[in-house]
Residue frames as a rotation matrix with the C-alpha (Angstrom) as fourth column:
UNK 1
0.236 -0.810 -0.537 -26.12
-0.709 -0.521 0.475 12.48
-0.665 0.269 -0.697 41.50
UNK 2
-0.542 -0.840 0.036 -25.81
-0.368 0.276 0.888 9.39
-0.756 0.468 -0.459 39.99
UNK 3
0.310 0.741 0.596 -28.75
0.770 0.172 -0.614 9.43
-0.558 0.649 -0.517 37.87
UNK 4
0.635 -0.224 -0.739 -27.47
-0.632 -0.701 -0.330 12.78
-0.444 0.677 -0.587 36.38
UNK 5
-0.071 -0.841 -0.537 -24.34
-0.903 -0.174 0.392 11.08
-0.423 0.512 -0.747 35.14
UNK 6
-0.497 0.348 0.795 -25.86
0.350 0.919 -0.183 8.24
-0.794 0.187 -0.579 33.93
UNK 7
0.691 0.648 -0.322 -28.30
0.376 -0.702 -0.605 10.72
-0.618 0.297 -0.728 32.14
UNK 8
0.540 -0.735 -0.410 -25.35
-0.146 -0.561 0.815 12.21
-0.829 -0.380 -0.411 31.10
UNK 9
-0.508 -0.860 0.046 -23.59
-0.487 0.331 0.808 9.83
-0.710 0.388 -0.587 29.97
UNK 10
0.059 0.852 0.520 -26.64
0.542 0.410 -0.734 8.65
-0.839 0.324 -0.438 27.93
UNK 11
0.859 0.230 -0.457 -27.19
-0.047 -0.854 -0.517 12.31
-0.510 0.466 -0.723 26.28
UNK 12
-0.154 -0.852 -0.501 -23.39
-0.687 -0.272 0.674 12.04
-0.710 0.448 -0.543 25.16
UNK 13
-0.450 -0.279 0.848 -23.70
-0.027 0.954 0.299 8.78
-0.893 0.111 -0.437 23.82
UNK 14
0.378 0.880 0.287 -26.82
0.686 -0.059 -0.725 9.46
-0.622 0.471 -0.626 21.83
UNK 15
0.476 -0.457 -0.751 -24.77
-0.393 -0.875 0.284 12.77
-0.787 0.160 -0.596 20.57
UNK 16
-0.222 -0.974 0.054 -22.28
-0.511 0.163 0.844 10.54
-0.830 0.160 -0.534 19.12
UNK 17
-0.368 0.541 0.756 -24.35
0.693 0.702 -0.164 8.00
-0.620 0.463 -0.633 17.59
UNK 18
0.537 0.792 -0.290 -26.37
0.212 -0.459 -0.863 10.58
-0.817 0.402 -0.415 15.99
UNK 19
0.505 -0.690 -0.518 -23.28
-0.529 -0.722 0.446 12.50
-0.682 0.048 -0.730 14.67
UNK 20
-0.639 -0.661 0.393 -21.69
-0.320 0.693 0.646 9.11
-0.699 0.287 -0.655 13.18
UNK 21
0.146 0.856 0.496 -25.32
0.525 0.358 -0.772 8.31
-0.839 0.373 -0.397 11.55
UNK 22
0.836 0.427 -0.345 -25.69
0.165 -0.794 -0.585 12.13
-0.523 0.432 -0.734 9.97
UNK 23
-0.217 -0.859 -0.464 -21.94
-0.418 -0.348 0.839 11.81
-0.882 0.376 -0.283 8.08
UNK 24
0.622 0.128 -0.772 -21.86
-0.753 -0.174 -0.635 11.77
-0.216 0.976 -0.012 4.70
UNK 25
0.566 -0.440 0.697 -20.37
0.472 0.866 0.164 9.14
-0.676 0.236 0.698 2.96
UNK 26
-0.229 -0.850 -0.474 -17.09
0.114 -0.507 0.854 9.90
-0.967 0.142 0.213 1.25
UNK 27
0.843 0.456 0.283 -16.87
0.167 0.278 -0.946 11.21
-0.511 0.845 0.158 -2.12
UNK 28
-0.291 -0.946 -0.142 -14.02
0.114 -0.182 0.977 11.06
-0.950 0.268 0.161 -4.27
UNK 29
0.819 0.183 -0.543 -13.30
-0.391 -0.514 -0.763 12.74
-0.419 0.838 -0.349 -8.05
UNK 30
0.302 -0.660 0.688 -11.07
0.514 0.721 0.465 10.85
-0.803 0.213 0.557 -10.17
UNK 31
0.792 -0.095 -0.603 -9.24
-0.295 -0.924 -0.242 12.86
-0.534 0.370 -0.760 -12.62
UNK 32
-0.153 -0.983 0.102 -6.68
-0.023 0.106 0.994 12.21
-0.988 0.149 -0.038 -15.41
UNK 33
0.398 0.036 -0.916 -6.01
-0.736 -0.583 -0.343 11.92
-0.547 0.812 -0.206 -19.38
UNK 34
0.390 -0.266 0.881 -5.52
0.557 0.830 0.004 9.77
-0.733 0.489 0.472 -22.30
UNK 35
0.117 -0.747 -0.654 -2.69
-0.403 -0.638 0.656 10.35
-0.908 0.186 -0.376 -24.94
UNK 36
0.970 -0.098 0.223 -1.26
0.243 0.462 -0.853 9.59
-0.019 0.881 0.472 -28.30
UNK 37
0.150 -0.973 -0.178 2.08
-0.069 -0.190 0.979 8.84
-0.986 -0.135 -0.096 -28.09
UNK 38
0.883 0.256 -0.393 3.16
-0.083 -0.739 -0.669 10.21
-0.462 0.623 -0.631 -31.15
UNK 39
0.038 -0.991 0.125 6.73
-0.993 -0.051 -0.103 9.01
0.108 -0.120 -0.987 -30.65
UNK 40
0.794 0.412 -0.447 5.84
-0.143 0.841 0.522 5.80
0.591 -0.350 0.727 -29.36
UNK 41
-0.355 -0.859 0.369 8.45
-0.631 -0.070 -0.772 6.49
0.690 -0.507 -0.517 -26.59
UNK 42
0.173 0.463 -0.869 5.72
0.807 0.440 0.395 4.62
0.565 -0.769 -0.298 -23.64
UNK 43
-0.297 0.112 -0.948 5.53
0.942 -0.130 -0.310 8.31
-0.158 -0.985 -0.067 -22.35
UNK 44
0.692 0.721 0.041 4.34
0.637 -0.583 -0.503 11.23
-0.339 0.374 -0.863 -22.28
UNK 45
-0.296 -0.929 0.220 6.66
0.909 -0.204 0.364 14.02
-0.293 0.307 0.905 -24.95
UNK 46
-0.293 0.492 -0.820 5.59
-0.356 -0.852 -0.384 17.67
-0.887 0.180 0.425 -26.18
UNK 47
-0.775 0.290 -0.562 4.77
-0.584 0.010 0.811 16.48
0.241 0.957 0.162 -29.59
UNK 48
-0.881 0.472 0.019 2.09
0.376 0.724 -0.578 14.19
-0.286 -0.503 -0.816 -27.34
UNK 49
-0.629 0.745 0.222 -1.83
-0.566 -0.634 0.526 14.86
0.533 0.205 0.821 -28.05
UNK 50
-0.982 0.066 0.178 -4.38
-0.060 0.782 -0.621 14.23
-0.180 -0.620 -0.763 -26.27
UNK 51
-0.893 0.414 -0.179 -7.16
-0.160 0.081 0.984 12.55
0.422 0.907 -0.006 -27.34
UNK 52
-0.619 0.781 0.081 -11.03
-0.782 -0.605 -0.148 13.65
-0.067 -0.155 0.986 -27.46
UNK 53
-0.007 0.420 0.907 -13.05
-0.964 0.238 -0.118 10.81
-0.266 -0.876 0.403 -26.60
UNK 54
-0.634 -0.314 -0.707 -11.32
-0.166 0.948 -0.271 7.88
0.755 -0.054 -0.653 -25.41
UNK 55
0.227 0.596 0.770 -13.01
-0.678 -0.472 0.564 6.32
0.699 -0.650 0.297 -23.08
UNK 56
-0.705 -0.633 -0.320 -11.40
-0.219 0.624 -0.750 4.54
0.674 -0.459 -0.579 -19.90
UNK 57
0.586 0.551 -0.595 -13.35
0.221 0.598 0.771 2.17
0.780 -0.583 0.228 -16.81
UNK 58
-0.220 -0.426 0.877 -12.72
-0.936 -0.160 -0.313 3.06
0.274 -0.890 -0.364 -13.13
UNK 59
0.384 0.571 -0.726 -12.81
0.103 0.755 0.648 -0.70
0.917 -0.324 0.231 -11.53
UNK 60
-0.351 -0.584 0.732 -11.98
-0.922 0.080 -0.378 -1.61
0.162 -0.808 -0.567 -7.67
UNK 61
0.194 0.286 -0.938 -11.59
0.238 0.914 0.328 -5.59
0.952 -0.287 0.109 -6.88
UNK 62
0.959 0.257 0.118 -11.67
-0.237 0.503 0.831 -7.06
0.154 -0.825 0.543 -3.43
UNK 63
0.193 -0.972 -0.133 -8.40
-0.953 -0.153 -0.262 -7.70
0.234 0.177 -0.956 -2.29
UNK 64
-0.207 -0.113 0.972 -9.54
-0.737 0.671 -0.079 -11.07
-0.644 -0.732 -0.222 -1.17
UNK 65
0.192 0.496 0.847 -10.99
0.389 0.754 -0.530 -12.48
-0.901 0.431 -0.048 -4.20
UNK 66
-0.674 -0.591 0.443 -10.38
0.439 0.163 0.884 -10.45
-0.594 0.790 0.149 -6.87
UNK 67
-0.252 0.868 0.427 -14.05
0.966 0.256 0.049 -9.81
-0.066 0.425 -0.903 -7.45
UNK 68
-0.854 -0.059 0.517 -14.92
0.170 -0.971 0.171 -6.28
0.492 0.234 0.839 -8.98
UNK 69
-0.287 0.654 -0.700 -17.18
0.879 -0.112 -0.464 -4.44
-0.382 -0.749 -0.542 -6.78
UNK 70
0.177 0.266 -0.948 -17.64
-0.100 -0.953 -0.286 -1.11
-0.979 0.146 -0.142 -8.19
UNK 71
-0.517 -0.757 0.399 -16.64
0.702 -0.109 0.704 -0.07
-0.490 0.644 0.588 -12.00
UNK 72
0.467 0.813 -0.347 -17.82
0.527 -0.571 -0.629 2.91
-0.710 0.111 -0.696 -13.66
UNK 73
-0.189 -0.517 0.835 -16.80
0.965 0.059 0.255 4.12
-0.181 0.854 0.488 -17.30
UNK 74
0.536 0.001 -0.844 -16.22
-0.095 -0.994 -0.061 8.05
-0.839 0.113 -0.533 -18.65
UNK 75
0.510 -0.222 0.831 -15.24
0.828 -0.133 -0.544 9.63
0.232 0.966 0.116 -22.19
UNK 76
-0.651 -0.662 -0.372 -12.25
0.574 -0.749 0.329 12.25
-0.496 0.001 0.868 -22.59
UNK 77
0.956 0.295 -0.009 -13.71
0.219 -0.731 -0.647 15.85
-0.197 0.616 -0.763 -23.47
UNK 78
0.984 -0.068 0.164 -11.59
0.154 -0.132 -0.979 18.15
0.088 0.989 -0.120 -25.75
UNK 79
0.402 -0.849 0.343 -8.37
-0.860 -0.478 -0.175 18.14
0.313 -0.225 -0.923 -23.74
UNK 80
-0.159 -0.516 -0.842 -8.15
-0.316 0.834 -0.452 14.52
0.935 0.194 -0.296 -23.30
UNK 81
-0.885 -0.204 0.417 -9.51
-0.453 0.178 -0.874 14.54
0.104 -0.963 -0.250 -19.68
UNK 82
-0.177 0.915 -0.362 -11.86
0.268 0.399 0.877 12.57
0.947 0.058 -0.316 -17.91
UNK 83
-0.506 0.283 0.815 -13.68
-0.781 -0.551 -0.293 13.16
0.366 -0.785 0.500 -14.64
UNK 84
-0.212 0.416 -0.884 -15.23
0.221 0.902 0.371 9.94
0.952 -0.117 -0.283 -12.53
UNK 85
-0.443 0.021 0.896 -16.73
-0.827 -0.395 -0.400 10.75
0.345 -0.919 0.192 -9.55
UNK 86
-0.479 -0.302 -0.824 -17.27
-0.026 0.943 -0.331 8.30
0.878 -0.137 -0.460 -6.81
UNK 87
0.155 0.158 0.975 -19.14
-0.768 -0.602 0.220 7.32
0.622 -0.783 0.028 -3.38
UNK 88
0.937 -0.132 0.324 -18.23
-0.149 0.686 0.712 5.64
-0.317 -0.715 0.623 -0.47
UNK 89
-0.249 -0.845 0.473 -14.41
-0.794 0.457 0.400 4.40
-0.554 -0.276 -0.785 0.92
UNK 90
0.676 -0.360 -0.643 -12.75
-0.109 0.814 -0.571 1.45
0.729 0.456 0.511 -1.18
UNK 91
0.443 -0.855 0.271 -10.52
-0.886 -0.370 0.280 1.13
-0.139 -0.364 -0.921 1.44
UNK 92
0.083 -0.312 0.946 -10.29
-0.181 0.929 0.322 -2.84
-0.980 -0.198 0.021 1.04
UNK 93
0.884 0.084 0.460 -10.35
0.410 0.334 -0.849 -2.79
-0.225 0.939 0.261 -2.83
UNK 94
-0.474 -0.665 0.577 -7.68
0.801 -0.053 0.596 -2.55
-0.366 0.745 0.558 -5.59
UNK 95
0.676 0.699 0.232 -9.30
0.578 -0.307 -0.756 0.28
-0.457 0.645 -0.612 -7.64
UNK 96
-0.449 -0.836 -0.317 -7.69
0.265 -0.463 0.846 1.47
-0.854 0.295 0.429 -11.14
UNK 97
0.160 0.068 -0.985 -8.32
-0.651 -0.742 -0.157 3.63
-0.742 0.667 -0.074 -13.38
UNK 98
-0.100 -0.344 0.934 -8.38
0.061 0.934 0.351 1.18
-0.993 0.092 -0.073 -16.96
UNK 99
-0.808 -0.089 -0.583 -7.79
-0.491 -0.445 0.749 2.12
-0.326 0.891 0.316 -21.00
UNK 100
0.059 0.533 0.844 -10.80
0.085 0.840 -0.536 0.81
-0.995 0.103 0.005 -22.93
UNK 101
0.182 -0.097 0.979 -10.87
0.983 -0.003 -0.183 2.41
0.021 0.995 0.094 -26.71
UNK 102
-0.548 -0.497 -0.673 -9.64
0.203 -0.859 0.470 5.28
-0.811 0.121 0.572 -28.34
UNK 103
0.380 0.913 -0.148 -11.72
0.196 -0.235 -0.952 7.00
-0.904 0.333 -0.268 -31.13
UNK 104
0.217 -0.621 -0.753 -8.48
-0.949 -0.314 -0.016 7.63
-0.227 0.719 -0.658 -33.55
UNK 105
0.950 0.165 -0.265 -7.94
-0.287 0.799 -0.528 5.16
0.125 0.578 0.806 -35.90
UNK 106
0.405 -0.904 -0.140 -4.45
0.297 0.275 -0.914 5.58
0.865 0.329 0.380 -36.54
UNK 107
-0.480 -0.742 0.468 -3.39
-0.579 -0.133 -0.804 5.74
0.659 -0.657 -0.366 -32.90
UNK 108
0.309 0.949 0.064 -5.54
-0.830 0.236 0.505 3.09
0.464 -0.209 0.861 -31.13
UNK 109
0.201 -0.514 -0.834 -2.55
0.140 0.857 -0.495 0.47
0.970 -0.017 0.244 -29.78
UNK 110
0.990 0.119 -0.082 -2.64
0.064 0.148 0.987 -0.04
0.130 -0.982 0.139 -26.23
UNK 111
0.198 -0.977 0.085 0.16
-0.265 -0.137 -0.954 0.47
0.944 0.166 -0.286 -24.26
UNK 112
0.537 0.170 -0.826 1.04
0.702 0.453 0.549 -1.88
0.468 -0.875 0.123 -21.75
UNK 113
-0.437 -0.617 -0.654 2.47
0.888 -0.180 -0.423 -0.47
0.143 -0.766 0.627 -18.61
UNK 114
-0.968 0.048 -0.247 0.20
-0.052 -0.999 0.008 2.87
-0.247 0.021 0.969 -19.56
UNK 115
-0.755 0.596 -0.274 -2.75
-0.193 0.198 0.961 1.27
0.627 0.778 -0.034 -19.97
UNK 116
0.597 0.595 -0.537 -4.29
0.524 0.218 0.824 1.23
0.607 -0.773 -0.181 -16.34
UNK 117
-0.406 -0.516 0.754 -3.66
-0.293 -0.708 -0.643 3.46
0.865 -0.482 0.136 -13.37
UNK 118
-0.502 0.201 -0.842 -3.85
0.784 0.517 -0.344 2.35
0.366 -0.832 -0.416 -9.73
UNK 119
-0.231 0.328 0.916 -6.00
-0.198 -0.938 0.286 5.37
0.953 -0.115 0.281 -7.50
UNK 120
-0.764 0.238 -0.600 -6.34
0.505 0.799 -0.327 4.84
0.402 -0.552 -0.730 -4.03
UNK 121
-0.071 0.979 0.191 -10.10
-0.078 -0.196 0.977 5.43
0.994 0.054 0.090 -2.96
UNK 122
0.266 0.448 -0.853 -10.28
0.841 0.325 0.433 6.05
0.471 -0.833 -0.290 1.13
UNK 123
0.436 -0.393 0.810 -9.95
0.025 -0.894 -0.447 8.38
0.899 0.216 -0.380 3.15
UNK 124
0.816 -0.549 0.178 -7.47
-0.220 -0.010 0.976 6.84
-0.534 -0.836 -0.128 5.74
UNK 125
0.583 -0.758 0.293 -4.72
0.671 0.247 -0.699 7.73
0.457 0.604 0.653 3.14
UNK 126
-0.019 -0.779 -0.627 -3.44
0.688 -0.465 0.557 11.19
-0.726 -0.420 0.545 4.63
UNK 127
-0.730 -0.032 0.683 -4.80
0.524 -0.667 0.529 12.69
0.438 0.744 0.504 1.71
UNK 128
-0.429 0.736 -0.524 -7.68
0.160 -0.509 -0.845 15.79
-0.889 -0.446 0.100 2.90
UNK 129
-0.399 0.299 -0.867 -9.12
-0.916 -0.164 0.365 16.17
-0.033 0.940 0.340 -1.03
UNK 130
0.159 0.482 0.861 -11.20
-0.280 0.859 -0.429 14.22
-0.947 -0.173 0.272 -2.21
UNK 131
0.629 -0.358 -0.690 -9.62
-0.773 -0.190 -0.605 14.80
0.086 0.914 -0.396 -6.01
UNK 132
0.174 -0.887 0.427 -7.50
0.178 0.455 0.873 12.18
-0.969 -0.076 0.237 -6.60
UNK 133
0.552 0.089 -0.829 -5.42
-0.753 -0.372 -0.542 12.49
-0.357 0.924 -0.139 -9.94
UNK 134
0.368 -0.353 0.860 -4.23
0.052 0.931 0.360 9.47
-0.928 -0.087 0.361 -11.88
UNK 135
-0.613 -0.706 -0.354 -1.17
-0.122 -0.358 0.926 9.08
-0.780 0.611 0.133 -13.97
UNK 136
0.134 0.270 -0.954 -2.02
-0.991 0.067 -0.120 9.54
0.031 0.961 0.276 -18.15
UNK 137
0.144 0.048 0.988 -2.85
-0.071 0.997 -0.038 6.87
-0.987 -0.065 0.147 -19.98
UNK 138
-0.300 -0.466 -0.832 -1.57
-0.885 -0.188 0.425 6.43
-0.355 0.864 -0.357 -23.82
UNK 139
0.813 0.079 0.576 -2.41
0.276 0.820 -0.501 4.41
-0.512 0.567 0.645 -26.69
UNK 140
-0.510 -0.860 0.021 0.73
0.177 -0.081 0.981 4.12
-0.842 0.504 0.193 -29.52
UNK 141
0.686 0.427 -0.589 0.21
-0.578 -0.171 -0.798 5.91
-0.441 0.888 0.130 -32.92
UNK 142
0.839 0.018 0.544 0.65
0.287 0.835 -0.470 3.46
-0.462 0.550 0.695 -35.57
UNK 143
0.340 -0.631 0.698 3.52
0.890 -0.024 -0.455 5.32
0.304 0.776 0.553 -37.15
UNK 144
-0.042 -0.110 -0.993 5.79
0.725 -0.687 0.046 7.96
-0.687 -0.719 0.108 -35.38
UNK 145
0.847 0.504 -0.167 5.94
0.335 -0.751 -0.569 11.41
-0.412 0.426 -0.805 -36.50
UNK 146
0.768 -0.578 0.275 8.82
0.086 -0.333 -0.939 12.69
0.634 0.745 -0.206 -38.54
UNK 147
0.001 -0.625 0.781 10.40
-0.427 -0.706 -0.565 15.04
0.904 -0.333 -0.267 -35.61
UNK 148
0.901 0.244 -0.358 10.49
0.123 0.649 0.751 12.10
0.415 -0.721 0.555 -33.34
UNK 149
0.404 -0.914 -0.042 13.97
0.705 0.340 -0.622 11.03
0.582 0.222 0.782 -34.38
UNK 150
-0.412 -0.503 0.760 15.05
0.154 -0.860 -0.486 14.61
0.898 -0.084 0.432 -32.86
UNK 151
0.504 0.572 0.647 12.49
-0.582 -0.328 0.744 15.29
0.638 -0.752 0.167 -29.99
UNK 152
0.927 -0.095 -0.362 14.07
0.142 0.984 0.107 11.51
0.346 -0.151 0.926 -28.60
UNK 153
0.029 -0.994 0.108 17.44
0.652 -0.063 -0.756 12.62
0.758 0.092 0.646 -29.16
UNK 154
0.030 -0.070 0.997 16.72
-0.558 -0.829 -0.041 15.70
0.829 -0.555 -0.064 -26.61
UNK 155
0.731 0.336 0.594 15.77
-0.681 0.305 0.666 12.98
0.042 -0.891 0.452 -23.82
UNK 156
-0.371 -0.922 0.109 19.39
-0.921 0.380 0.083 10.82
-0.118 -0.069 -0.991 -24.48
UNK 157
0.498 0.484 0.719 17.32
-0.634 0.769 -0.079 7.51
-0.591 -0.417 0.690 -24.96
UNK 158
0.944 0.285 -0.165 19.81
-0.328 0.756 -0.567 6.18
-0.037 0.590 0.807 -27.22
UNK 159
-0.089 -0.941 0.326 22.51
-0.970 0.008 -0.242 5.47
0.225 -0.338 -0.914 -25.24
């Protein structure tokens, strides 16, 4: 009897092991868009466009050092989106989403605070997708558009 459950407890074990071996490593899809603020408001407005390849850098540091482990670069198609797909858990890294150039001349001015997105990359978040979607990013055109002055005036920003 107690060679069965020994046996047993063997056969389970092995199960498990096997089972933990034969999982896939995680993959995650990074998703999001680069703008021309048009308004230069630092956000997105309807008179926004978005622009056809920019192209932005997924990195993830180490939270201990700082030191980039991973980083992997993508170009907006004709709606301004990109697509980065990923394998394996970051769970110990930083990992954001980062502006690099824009292809329009006359809108090509970084915008701080819109110029990197955080994304978190594991999958002891509570999320069940592997999509994650990270906020727009935005360069500043060099010179708003006319119907700023108005568009602006709808959002009260000059109180």
């Amino acid at each position: 009897m107690a060679k069965f459950q020994l046996l047993a407890t063997l056969c389970l074990l092995s199960a498990i092991a096997a089972i933990a071996l034969a999982s896939p490593k995680p993959q995650f899809t990074i998703q999001g868009r680069v703008y021309c603020d048009t308004c230069r408001a630092g956000f997105e407005t309807t008179a926004t466009e978005y622009i056809k390849g920019a192209k932005v850098k997924m990195e993830c540091k180490r939270y201990d050092n700082d030191e980039v482990s991973y980083e992997a670069e993508a170009v907006t198609d004709g709606s301004g989106t990109y697509s980065i797909t990923i394998n394996n858990d970051h769970q110990d890294e930083i990992c954001e989403v980062v502006l690099l150039e824009s292809p329009l001349a006359g809108c090509n001015e970084i915008v701080v605070g819109r110029n990197r997105a955080r994304v978190v990359l594991t999958q002891n978040s509570g999320m069940s997708s592997g999509v994650r979607y990270a906020n727009s990013l935005g360069f500043y055109k060099e010179d708003p558009l006319p119907l700023c002055g108005e568009l602006l005036q709808m959002f009260a920003l000059d109180d």
